[in-house]
N, C-alpha and C positions, 0 to 999 in steps of 0.2 A: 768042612762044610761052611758055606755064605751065610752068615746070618742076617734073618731079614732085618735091614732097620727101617724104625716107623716115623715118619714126618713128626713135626710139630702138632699137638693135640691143640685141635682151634675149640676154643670156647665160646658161644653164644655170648656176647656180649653188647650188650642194648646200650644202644647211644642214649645217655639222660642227658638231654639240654640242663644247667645248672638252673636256671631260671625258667619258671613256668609263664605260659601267657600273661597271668595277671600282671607277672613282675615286669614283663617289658609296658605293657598299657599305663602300670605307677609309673616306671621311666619315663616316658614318652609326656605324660602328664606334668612332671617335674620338670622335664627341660623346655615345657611349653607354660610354662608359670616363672623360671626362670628368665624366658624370651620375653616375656611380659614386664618382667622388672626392670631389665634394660633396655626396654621401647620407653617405659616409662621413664627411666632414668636421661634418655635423649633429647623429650622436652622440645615444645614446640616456641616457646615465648624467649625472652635473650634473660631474661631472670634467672642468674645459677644457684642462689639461695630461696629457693621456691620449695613449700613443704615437699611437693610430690619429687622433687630432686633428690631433696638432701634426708626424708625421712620414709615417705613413703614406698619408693622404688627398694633403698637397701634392704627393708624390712620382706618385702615380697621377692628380692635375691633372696635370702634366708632363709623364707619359708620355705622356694622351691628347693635350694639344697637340702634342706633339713627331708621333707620328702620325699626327695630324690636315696637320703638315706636310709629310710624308711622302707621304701619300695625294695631295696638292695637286701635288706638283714630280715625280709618278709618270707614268712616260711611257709 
C-alpha cells in the first residue's frame, strides 16, 4: 500500500517588525538633528574658527548620534 505523505506543516507565523513606530519617529528625529549639525557646521561667514564651527555643530553631531542610539536599544 501507498502511504500517504503529508506536506510541510505551515505555522502561523506573524511578521514582528523589529522596531516599533516610536523607534523609527526617534530615528528620523536623530538624523534630523544630525542634519542640523552639519548645516551648522557649513557656515555661512569665511570664519573657520567660529564657535558655531568648531564647538557648537560637533557637539549637536553627538547629540544626534548619541540619540540616534537611544532610539535603536529603546524597548
Amino acid at each position: 500500500m501507498a502511504e500517504k505523505k503529508t506536506g510541510p506543516v505551515v505555522k502561523d507565523v506573524k511578521s514582528e517588525l523589529v522596531f516599533t513606530k516610536k523607534n523609527y519617529q526617534l530615528l528620523l528625529i536623530s538624523i534630523a538633528i544630525v542634519a542640523v549639525g552639519f548645516i551648522l557646521m557649513m557656515g555661512t561667514t569665511g570664519n573657520i574658527y567660529d564657535f558655531r564651527r568648531t564647538l557648537l555643530a560637533p557637539i549637536v553631531v553627538l547629540a544626534g548620534f548619541a540619540f540616534g542610539i537611544y532610539a535603536i536599544l529603546k524597548k
